[in-house]
N, C-alpha and C positions, 0 to 999 in steps of 0.2 A: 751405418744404418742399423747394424745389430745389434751396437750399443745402446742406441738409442729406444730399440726395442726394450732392449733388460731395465735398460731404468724407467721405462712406461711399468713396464711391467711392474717391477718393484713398486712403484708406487701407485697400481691399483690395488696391492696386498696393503697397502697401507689405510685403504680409502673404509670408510665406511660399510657396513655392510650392505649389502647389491646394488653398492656402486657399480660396477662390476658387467651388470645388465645394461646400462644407463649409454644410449649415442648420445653423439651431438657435444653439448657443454650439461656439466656439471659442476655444483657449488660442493664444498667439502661439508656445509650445514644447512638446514632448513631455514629459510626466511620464517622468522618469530621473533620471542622476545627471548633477549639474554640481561642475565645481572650483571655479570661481570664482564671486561673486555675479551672481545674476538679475536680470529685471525680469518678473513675467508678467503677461500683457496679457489681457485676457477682452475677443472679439468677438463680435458678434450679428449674422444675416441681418437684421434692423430696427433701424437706427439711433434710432429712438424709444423701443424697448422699455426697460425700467427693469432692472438686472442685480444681483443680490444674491447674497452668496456668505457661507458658513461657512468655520470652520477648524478647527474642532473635530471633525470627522466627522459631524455630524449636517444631512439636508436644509435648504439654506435655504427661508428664507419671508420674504412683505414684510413680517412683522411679529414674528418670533422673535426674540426676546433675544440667541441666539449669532448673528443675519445682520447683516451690513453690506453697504451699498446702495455696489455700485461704482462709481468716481468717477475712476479712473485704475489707471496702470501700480503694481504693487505689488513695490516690492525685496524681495529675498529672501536671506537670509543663513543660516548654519551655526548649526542650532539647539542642537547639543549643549550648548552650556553653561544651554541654559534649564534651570529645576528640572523634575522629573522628577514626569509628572502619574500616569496610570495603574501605574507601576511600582513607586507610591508606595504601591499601594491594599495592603494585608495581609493579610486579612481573606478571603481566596480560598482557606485552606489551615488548619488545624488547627496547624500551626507554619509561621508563615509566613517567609518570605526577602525583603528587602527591598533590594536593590542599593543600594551606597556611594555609587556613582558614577554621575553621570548618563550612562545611556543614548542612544545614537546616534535622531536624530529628523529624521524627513523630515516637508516642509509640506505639509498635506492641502488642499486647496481645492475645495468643491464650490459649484456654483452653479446661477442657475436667472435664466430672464429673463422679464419680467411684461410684454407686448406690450398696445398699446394696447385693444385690444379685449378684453383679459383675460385672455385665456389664457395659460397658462404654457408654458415649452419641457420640455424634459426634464432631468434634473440631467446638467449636466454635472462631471467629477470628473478631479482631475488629482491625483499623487504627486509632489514635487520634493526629492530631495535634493544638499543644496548645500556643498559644503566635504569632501565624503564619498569616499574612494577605494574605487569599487566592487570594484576586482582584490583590493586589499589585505584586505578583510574578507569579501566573500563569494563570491570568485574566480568559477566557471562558474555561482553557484547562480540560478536566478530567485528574484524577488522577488513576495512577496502583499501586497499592501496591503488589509487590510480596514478602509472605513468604515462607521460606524454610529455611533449614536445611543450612549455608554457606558453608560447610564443602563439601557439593556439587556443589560448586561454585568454591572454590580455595585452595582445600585440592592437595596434589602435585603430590597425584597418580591419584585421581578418581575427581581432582575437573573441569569441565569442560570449566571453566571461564578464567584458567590459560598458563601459558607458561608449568610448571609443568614437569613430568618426561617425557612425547614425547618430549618438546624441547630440552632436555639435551644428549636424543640421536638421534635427527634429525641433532640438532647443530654438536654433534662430527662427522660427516659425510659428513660436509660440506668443501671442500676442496681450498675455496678462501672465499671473501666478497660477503654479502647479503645484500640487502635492507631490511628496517623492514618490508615492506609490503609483504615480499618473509618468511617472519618468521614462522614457522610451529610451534605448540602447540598442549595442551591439547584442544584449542578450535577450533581446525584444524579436530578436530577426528571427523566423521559422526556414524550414525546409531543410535537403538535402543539402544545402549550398553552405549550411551550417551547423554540419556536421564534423568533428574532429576524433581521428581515430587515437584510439584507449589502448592500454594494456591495466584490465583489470588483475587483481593479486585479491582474493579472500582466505581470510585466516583464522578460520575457526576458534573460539577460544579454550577448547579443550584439547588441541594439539593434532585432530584429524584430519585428514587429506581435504584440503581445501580444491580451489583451483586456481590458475595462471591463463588468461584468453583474452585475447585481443578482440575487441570492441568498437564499435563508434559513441560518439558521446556529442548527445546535445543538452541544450537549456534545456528545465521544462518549467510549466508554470503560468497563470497567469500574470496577476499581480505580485505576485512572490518572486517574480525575475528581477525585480528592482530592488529586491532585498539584497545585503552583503554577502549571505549563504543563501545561494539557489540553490533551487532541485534541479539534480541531475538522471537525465535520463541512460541509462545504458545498455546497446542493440547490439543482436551476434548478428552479423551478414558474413555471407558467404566471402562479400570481399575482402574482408578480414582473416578469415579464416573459418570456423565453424558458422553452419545456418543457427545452427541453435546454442544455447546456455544449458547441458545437460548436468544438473547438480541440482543436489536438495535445497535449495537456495531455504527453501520453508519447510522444516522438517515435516513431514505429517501433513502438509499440505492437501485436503482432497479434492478431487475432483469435482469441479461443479455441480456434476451427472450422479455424481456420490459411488462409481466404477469401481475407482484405485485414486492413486496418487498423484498428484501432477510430477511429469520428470522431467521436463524440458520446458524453458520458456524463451520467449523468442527478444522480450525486453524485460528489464525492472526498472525500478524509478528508485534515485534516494532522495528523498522528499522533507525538506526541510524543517514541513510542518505546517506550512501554507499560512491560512490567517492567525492560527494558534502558535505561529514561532516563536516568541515573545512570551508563550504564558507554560503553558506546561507540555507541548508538543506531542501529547496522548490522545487529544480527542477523538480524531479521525481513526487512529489502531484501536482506540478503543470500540469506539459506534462500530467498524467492522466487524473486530470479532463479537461484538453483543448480536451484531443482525446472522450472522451465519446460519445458513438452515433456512433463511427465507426465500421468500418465492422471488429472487434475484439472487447475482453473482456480485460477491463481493471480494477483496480485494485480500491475498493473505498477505502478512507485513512480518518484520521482525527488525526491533532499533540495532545499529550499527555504530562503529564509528569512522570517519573516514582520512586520510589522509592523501596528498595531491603530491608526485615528489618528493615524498619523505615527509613533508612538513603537514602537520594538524590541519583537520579540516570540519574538526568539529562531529557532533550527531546526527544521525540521521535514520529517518525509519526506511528501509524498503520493503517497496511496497510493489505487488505483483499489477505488471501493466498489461491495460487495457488495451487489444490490436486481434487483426481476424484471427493471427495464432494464438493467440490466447485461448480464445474462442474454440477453434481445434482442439487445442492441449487440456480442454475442460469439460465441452459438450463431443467431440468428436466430429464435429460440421468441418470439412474440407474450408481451407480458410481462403480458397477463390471465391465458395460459395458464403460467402461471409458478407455483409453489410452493418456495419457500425452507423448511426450517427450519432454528433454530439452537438449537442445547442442550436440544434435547426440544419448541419452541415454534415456532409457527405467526412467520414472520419476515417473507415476503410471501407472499401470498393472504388465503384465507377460513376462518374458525375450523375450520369441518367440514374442512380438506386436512389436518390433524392425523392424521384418522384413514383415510387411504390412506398416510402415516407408517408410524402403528402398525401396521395389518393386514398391511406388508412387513416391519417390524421381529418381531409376532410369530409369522406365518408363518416365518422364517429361525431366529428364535431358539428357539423352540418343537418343530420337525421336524427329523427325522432326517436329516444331511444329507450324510452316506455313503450316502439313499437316490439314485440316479442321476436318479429322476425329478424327487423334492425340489429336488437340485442343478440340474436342466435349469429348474425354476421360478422357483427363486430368482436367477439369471442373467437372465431375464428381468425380473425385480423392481429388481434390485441390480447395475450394474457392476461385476461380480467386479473386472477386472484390474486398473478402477480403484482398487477399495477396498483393492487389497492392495498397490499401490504409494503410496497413500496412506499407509498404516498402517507400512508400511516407512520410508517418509520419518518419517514422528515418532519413531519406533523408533531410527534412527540418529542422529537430532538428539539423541536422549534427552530428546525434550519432555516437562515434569513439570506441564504447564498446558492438553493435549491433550485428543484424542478419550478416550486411555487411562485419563484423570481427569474423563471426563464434563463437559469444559468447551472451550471455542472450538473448535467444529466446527459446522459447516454443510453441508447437505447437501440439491440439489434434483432437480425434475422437471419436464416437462412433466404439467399437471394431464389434458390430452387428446392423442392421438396428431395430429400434424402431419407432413406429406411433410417429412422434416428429416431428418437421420441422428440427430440429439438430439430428435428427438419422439418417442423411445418409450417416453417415461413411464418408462425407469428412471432410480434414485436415481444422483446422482453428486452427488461431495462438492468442498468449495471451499474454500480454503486460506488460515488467516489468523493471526494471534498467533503467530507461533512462538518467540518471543526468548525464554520462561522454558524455555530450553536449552541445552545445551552449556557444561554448567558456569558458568552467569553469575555465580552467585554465590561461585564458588571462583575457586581459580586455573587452570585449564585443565588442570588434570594427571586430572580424573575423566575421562577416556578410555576408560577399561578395565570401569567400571562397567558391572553386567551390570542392565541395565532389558531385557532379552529376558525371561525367566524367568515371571514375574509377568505377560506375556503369552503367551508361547507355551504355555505349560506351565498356563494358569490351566484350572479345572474351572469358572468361573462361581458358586458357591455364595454368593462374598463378595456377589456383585453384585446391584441391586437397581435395580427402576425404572425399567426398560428401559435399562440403564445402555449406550450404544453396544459396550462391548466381550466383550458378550454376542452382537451379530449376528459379530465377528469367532472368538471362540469357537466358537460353532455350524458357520462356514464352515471352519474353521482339520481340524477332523475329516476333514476330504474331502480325499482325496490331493490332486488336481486342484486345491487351493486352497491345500492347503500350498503346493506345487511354484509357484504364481506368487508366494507370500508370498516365499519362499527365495530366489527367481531375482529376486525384487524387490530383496532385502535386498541380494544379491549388484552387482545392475547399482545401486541407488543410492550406492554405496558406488566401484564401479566407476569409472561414468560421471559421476554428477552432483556426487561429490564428492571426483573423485580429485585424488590429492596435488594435481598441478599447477591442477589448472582451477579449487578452493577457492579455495587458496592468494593463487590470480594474481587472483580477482576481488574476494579479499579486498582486497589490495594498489591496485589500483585504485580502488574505493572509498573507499578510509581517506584519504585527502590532502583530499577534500573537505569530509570527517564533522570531523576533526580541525583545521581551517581553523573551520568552522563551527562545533564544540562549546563552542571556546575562551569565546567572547561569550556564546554561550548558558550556560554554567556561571558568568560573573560577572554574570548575570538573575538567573535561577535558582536557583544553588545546586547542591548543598547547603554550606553555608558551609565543611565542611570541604574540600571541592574548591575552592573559590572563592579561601580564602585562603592553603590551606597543600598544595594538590597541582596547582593549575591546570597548570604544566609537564608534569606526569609521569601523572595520574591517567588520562586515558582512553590514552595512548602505551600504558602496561602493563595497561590493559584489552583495546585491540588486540591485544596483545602474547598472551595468556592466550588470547585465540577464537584466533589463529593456533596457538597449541601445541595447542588441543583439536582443530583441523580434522586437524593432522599427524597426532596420535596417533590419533585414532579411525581414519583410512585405514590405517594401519600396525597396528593391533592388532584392527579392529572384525572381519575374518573370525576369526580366532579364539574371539574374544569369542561368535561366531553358533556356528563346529565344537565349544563346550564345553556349549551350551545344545541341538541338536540331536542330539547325538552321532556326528554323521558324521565320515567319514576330514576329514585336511588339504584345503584345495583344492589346485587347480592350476591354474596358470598359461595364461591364455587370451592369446594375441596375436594382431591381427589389422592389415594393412595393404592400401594399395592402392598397385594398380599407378601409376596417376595421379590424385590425390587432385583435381584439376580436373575429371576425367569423373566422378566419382561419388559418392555414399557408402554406408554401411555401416550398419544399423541390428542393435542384439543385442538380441535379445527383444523388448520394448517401448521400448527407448530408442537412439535415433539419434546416432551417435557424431559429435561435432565434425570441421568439414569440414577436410581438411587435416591432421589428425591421427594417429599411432599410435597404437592402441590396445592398453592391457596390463591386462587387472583376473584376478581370482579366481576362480574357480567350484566346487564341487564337483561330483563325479563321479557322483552318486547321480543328477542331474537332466542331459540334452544341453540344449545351449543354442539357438537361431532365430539363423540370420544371414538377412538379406534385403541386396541390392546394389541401390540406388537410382542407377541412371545420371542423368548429368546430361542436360538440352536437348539434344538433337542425337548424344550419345552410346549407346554398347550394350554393353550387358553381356556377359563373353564367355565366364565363367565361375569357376570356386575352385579356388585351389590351394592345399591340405594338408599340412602334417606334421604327425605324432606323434598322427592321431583319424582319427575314421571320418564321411565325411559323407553323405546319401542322397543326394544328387544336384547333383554335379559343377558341371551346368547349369541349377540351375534358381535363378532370382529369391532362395527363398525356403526354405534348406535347414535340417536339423537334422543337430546334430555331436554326439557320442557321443565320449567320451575315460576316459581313466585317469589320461593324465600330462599333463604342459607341450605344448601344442599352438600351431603357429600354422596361419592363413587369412592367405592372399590374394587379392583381389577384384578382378579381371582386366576392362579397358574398354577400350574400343576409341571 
């Protein structure tokens, strides 16, 4: 036994530095990427204990067929030229796509150590890739490695990844032709019943402490589940191990409530891309981060890329999920007292929160709401400002997969009044799917299309079912709610998506989408991209959302003065005296620090400036041309105009 001490010992003097600190099992290197070939070494706080390990993703055991009982240093080499195991499977898709070529493959290794007295340690789980240049293929993106058992992925009863035995009897029930996008499966199935636990591994691309935490994993997705890469969903439960995911998952992430940070989230999503998968897989992270700052919660994301077992699994954006924790971890509403719904349907709470729903939906939609009192009620029920820069923002994307089509929208409360600025139980909505927009499936020249019409101008007769854009109807009659829809339309249009500030964040993001799509289209597919457009097919998908962001800024007010009938706008400009002491907010949306500001207005409605001085600074006053403002000095004025005006915002 002494000896056996000295030689532990000796070769914790050998170990790495604070190894040393480390129970349980220990790798001799970090899971990452390496150039050259390995050696990884697996240690144990008991040199007695017996140490078994997998390679396959699934937990080992002293007696499972996929473990082998460690016995030494294990070389490690560049796996890509093995054959190609999971990317082989087909059978995940109504027309499946099957990659030519073998896929890039990192070594999974999990292990576990059997101590004399019996008991086990905990798995430990290492990712390694070897011969792999991380810059060259997935430049700043992190890395996911998910293991699991695959068997719960595309086994044909239970695997949930598949077409599998629901499609065999969805199919024979089918009594003409389906599209594949209408194709029902095993990954069609919801609930807990279809749920398979994770061990996630994220690997930051700058080499910083990531994490290692065991998860559950389901599909997620509408019609995007019938695609060959689904989005995946991934939950911390307690029966896993931690309730929550606490990691910067989104650097800088803020808080809904604009408090602090987010530090903890209870799910994320790696989302494929939804109906944009195929074209440039930005729209959605894009339309998020352009809406940020509005009177709704929107989604932080960040592209990734993922692999399943070692093997490639392609891009993916994650994206922060929607659930009462979330809710918590953003507004600070206790998430029992939490009520989600989405698409007419109880999403988190209790079946009966349906109907504190409906009884707002049909109070609004129901009553008169040019009554003053009505309105004064339903502001209480409903955040107006929110609801109308909500409906504005989809209105200028031209989303044709919206609230305005009775489809991805969400929208919650507090179920009880809470000392909270968000516990007053009114509805506010939350922001998700936006890509089937902005001409995806054209070429970017539908700019000009007039989708106002068909809402501003709608009588509701078509509509049925509590269809959502009956509560916007009913509110749309009340001056009061025109005027913040208008002034919505105006400042989205403005602020969140003018020329420059699109444009630039478009630009930004594309090098990395396009770095990463490349691999992911020779996964995936679809083979015509794969074999005869991979150069050029997403470039000029880019290419088409950048001519539609130009044109809609340059043509969308007009597009608005032909559907409401008012005069042309005019030209609103505003600056500061020194953009380091303060800023500028118009209306409801706070203008970029450092910048000049030039948007649209009409003259039917005056605009809100508010001067927000900086720490330490004071606001000293506004100075005018070409309008009329109430007060010179105050924080928080309104401007009245005809023609081209500008504001100046004077600190001291």
């Amino acid at each position: 036994m002494r000896k056996l001490l000295i030689v532990f010992m000796f070769l914790c003097l050998l170990l790495p530095a604070g190894a040393m600190a480390q129970e349980g099992l220990w790798f001799n290197l970090e899971s990452g990427f390496y150039r050259d070939e390995i050696e990884v070494e697996i240690f144990c706080d008991d040199p007695e204990a017996d140490i078994y390990y997998t390679l396959d993703g699934t937990v080992p055991s002293e007696d499972s067929e996929s473990s082998f009982y460690y016995d030494g240093a294990m070389p490690l080499e560049d796996r890509t030229l093995e054959d190609n195991e999971l990317s082989a499977i087909g059978n995940v898709a109504r027309t499946p796509y099957v990659p030519e070529h073998n896929v890039i493959k990192a070594h999974v290794i999990r292990a576990i150590a059997i101590y004399p007295n019996g008991e086990q340690s905990a798995v430990l789980n290492g990712t390694f890739f070897v011969g792999i240049d991380r810059a060259e293929h997935y430049g700043d993106a992190p890395i996911i490695s998910l293991m699991l058992d695959s068997e719960d992925l595309f086994d044909y009863e239970t695997g949930i990844y598949t077409l599998g035995e629901h499609f065999v009897e969805w199919d024979s029930q089918q009594n003409g032709k389906y599209e594949d996008w209408q194709t029902q499966g095993n990954f069609s199935l919801k609930g807990s019943e279809w749920e398979r636990p994770v061990t996630v591994q994220y690997l930051p691309a700058d080499g910083s402490q990531g994490f290692t935490q065991d998860m559950g994993l389901r599909i997620k997705g509408g019609i995007s589940r019938s695609f060959m890469q689904k989005s995946l969903r991934l939950i911390a439960r307690e029966q896993y191990g931690e309730k929550q995911l606490k990691y910067p998952v989104f650097p800088g992430n803020v808080r809904a409530d604009g408090t602090g940070l987010v530090e903890k989230y209870k799910s994320i999503t790696l989302r494929n891309g939804g109906n944009d998968v195929e074209n440039t897989r930005l729209r959605d992270p894009l339309f998020q981060n352009l809406a940020e700052g509005m009177g709704f919660m929107t989604q932080a994301n960040t592209p990734c890329v993922a692999f399943i077992n070692g093997e490639y699994w392609g891009m993916y954006t994650i994206t922060e999920e929607y659930s009462d924790h979330a809710i918590e971890n953003n507004y600070g509403i206790a998430n029992q007292n939490v009520i989600i719904i989405k698409n007419g349907r109880v999403e988190d709470g209790v079946e009966s929160d349906i109907q504190i729903y409906e009884d707002m939906f049909d109070f609004i939609a129901e009553n008169d709401m040019t009554d003053p009192a009505n309105y004064e009620k339903a502001s209480q029920l409903l955040d107006l400002p929110g609801f109308a820069q909500y409906c504005a923002f989809h209105l200028y994307i031209h989303n044709d997969d919206g609230i305005f089509q009775d489809n991805n929208w969400q929208i919650w409360r507090a179920r009880d009044p809470e000392d909270n600025p968000y516990g007053d139980c009114k509805w506010r909505f939350l922001l998700f799917d936006t890509e089937n927009s902005s001409d995806i499936f054209g070429d970017g020249r539908k700019f000009v299309d007039d989708n106002l019409t068909d809402v501003l101008l709608n009588d509701g007769e078509d509509l049925e079912n509590r269809h959502p854009q009956l509560l916007f109807n009913s509110l749309y009659r009340n001056e009061d709610f025109r005027r913040e829809v208008i002034i919505a339309l105006c400042d989205v249009r403005n602020v969140n998506f003018s020329g420059v500030r699109a444009v630039d964040m478009l630009n930004e993001m594309r090098p990395v989408y396009e770095l990463l799509m490349r691999e992911t289209f020779l996964r995936f597919g679809p083979d015509w991209v794969a074999k005869w457009n991979l150069d050029t097919h997403q470039a000029n998908k880019l290419k088409q959302l950048e001519t539609y962001l130009r044109g809609r800024y340059d043509k969308f007010p007009y597009v608005l003065k032909k559907v409401i009938g008012y005069d042309y706008p005019v030209k609103a400009a505003i600056t500061i005296n020194d953009p380091s002491a303060g800023q500028v907010q118009v209306n409801r949306s706070l203008l970029p620090s450092g910048e000049d500001f030039s948007g649209l207005y009409f003259t039917e409605y005056p605009i809100t400036v508010t001067a927000i001085p900086a720490e330490g600074r004071t606001f000293k006053g506004w100075e005018v041309e070409g309008a009329t403002i109430d007060d010179l000095s105050a924080l928080t004025a309104q401007v009245t105009f005809d023609y081209d005006f500008t504001i100046r915002a004077i600190f001291e």
